[in-house]
N, C-alpha and C positions, 0 to 999 in steps of 0.2 A: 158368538161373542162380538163377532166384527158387526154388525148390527146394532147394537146395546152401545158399543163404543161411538157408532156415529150416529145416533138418535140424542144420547147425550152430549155430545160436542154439538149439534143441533139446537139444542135447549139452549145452553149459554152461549150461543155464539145469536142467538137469537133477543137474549137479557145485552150482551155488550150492544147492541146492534139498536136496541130500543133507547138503552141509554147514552148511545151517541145521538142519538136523534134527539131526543132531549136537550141534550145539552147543545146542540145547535140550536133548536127554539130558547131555549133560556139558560142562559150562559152561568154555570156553579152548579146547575141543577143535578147531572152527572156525576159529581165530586160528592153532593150528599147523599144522593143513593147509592154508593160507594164506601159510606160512611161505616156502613156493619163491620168493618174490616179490621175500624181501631174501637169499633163497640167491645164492652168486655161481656155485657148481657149477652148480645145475641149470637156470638163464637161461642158462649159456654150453651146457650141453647142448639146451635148447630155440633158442636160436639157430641154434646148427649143425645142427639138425635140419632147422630153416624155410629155413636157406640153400639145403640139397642137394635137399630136397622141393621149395621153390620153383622152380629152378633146373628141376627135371624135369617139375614141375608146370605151368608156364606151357608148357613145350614142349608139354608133349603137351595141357592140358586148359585151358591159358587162362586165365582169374580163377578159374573153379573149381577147379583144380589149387591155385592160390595159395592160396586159400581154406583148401583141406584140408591145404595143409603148415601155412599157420598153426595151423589145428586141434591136427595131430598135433606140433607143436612146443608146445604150449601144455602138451596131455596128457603129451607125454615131460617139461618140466621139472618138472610135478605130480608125478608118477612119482618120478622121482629126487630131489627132495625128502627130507634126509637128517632134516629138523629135525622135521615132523610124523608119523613113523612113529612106531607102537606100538613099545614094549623090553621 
């Protein structure tokens, strides 16, 4: 489990780390990739992400299952995030 826990704090500590970099090249650019946060779309898609992963997650793999639907719920509302994409 201790494993699982820091391969995942590795992930995001890798997403904050990119978008700080970011936002010292271009100063706001950080704040709209950020932006998923007050999205209503892309929290209900990361929701239902972490529900159905959860769900299948703990069946088969326990807290660490849970763990990585959180994860991958977190990455899909990043993802679909309409508000900080390039145009």
């Amino acid at each position: 489990m201790e494993a699982t826990v820091l391969l995942v704090a590795l992930v995001l500590a890798a997403l904050v780390i990119s978008t700080a970099v970011e936002e010292l090249r271009t100063p706001g650019r950080g704040r709209a990739r950020w932006a998923f946060l007050r999205d209503g779309r892309a929290l209900a898609a990361g929701a239902i992400l972490v529900l159905v992963l959860g769900c299948f997650g703990w069946i088969l793999g326990g807290g660490q299952g849970l763990l990585w639907a959180c994860l991958a719920g977190f990455l899909a509302a990043y993802a679909t995030n309409s508000r900080g994409r390039d145009t």
